[in-house]
C-alpha angles and dihedrals in degrees: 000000000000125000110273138180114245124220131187114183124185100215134047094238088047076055098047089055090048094064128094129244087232136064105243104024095086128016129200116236110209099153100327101233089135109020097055090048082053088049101052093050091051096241085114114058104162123177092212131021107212102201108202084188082115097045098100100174086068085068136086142038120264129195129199138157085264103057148288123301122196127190121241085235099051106120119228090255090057091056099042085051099044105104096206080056091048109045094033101037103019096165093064087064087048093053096040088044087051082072087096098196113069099210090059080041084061095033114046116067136217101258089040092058089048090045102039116124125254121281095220104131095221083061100046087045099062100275108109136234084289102055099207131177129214093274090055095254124126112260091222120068091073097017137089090310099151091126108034129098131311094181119035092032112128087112155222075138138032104171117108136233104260087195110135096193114041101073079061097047094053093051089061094046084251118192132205128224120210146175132195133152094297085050135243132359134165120215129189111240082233089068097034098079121071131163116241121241099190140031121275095028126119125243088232143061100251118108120222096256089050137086146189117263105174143330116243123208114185123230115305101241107229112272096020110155127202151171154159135225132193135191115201145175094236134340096254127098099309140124112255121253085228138347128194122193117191136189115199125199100207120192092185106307087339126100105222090176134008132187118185120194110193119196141198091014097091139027089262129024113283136227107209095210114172087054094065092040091060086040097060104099093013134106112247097236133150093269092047094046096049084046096059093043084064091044091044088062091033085129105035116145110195122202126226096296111007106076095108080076093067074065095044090049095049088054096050101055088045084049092044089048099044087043088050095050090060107038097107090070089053101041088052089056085048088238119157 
């Protein structure tokens, strides 16, 4: 990798001046899971590295009446171990525990898995977000797509969002925290991801002089009842094929509201809508939730060779719904 300078402020504001105008020119360490691997192939040349590793009051997990505050710098393993995580948003240690090595789990924080590149081998060969050919075409459409996006995928992008966490997050009406040089603003995760349109720009709401502070959930309402499932290739270290996380609202066997967060499936986490629309008023049983998983994947738009994931994906929301109805019994024998 090339030569850089190295900064390690102590507060998040010293951070924030540290930062650069412009994308590229500077770059934030958190754990370094993704940056380094950027680095070292040489799509990452920044002039200055800023390490958040000293900024302790990016770090720990908060709860209030009003809700749950994590901090930017809190690793995977903190997260899947935290029991107000666990009992109130039960899906987010599912999707953490889902990181299936448990050096990346200690290592990777909350605010670099949200903000992690994205995993699309043209990408990660040199060929931008935008995978384009000589002619000016994308590569992907007709190339080794196996992978890409089945939702989300008119173009000018086919890459997907690799977070683990955020399909979770939007299903709990998560909100980030940030600072930057004109102070503080909060954001939904909803809101966050974006698709680019255009070479050079990022796949998420944060300016280049910004960063994360904290992720905000607000308060579990009682009997809330969540999950993730993921679908992957092995068990081994490995990004998953798709991913659904749902959040159910139960009033006895009914569902009185629903949200579904699918992953790994578009270029930005993906509400499946009209599935929770349909779910509202219905039992979670095997046939309804078989039947929002269809709905769930109603506008997919598979590429040359990835169309077994619109089934993937289906499996994995009726999986995520079966697994959330009956979550109370698991989380009372404290299983993952």
């Amino acid at each position: 990798m090339n030569a850089f300078e190295y900064a390690r402020p102590q507060t998040a504001q010293e951070a924030v001046g540290m930062l650069a105008v412009r994308w590229g020119e500077v770059e934030i360490l958190a754990g370094g899971t993704d940056l380094l691997s950027l680095m070292k192939g040489y799509l990452a040349m920044p002039k200055r590295v800023v390490s958040l590793q000293g900024v302790k009051e990016l770090g720990g997990i908060r709860a209030s009446a009003s809700g749950v505050s994590i901090g930017a710098m809190v690793t995977l393993q903190e997260l899947h171990d935290n029991k107000t995580v666990h009992d109130g948003y039960h899906s987010l240690a599912q999707a953490a525990a889902g990181v299936a090595s448990p050096q990346i789990r200690n290592m990777r924080t909350v605010a670099g898995d949200l903000c992690q590149r994205p995993r699309c081998w043209y990408y990660r060969n040199g060929f931008g977000l935008l995978a384009l050919g000589p002619d000016g075409q994308s590569l992907v459409p007709n190339g080794e797509n196996q992978y890409h996006a089945i939702l989300g995928n008119q173009g000018p992008v086919y890459f997907v969002s690799p977070s683990s966490l955020a399909p979770g997050l939007i299903t709990f009406g998560a909100k980030l925290r940030i600072l930057g040089p004109k102070g503080k603003r909060e954001v939904a995760i909803a809101d966050f991801y974006r698709i680019p349109q255009k070479e050079g720009e990022r796949e998420y709401a944060l300016e280049s002089n910004e960063i994360i502070t904290e992720v905000f959930l607000p308060a579990a309402s009682q009997g809330l009842r969540s999950a993730t499932y993921e679908v992957r290739q092995k068990l081994a270290l490995d990004w998953p094929l798709a991913t659904a996380s749902v959040a159910l609202g139960m009033k006895g066997n009914t569902v009185t509201s629903a949200r579904i967060g699918l992953g790994q499936v578009a270029p930005k986490p993906w509400p499946a809508q009209e599935a929770e629309k349909w779910l509202v008023g219905k039992t979670v049983t095997e046939e309804t939730a078989a039947k929002a998983g269809e709905a769930a994947v109603a506008g997919a738009r598979p590429l040359s060779k990835n169309k077994y994931k619109v089934q993937l994906a289906r499996v994995a929301v009726k999986r995520a719904l079966l697994a959330a109805v009956r979550s109370q019994r698991l989380v009372a024998k404290g299983g993952f």
